[in-house]
C-alpha positions in Angstrom: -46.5 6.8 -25.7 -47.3 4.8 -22.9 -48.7 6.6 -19.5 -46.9 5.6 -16.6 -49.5 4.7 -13.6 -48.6 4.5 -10.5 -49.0 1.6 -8.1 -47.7 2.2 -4.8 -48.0 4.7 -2.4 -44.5 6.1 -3.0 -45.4 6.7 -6.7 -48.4 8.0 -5.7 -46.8 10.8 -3.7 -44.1 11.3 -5.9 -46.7 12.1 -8.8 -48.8 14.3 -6.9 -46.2 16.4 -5.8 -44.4 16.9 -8.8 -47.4 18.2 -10.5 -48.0 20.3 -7.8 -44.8 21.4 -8.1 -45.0 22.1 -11.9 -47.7 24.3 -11.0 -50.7 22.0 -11.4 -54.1 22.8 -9.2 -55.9 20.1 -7.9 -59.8 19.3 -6.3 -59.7 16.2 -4.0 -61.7 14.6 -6.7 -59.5 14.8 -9.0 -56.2 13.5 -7.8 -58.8 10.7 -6.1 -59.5 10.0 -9.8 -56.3 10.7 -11.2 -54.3 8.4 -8.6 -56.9 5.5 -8.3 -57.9 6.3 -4.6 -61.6 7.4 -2.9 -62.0 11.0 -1.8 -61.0 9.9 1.4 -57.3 8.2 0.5 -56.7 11.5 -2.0 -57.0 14.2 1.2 -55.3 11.7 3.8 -52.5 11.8 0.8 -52.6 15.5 0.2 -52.9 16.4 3.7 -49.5 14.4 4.9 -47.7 15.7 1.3 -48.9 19.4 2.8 -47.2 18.8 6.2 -43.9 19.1 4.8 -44.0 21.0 1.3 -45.7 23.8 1.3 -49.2 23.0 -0.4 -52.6 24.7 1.0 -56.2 24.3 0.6 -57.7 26.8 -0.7 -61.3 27.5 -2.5 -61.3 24.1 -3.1 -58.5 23.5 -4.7 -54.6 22.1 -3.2 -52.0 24.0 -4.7 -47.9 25.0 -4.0 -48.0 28.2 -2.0 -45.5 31.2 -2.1 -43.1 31.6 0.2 -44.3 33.1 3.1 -48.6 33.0 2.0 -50.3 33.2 5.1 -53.0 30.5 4.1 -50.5 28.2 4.9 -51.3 26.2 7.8 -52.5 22.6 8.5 -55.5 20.9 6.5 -56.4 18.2 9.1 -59.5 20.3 9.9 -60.8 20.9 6.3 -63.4 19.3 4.6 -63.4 17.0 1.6 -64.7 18.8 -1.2 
């Protein structure tokens, strides 16, 4: 089976949030790694996916909140772990 990678930014997005979705928990460093981007590119992607589907940063990790989680609320000010 061949693993689909993605090469555009769209794909990139697309990927991230659907495994977020599916209930995936990811470090900065690891979607960097995952998606091909430095630390940097993987929270400026994160941080924009967060500002319209409900994903936090919390502990560490970026993850799909609950409705309603009051840890919800924007990441611009966090640091790159």
């Amino acid at each position: 089976m061949t693993t689909i990678q993605p090469e555009v930014t769209t794909e990139r997005v697309a990927m991230i949030t659907f495994l977020l979705c599916s209930g995936r928990r990811f470090r900065t460093a690891e979607v960097a790694a995952l998606m091909g981007l430095t630390r940097q590119g993987a929270y400026a992607q994160l941080a924009r996916i967060a500002r319209v589907v409900p994903v936090v940063l919390d502990g560490g990790e970026w993850f799909l909140a609950n409705p309603g989680d009051s840890r919800q609320q924007p990441v611009d000010g966090e640091m790159i772990e």
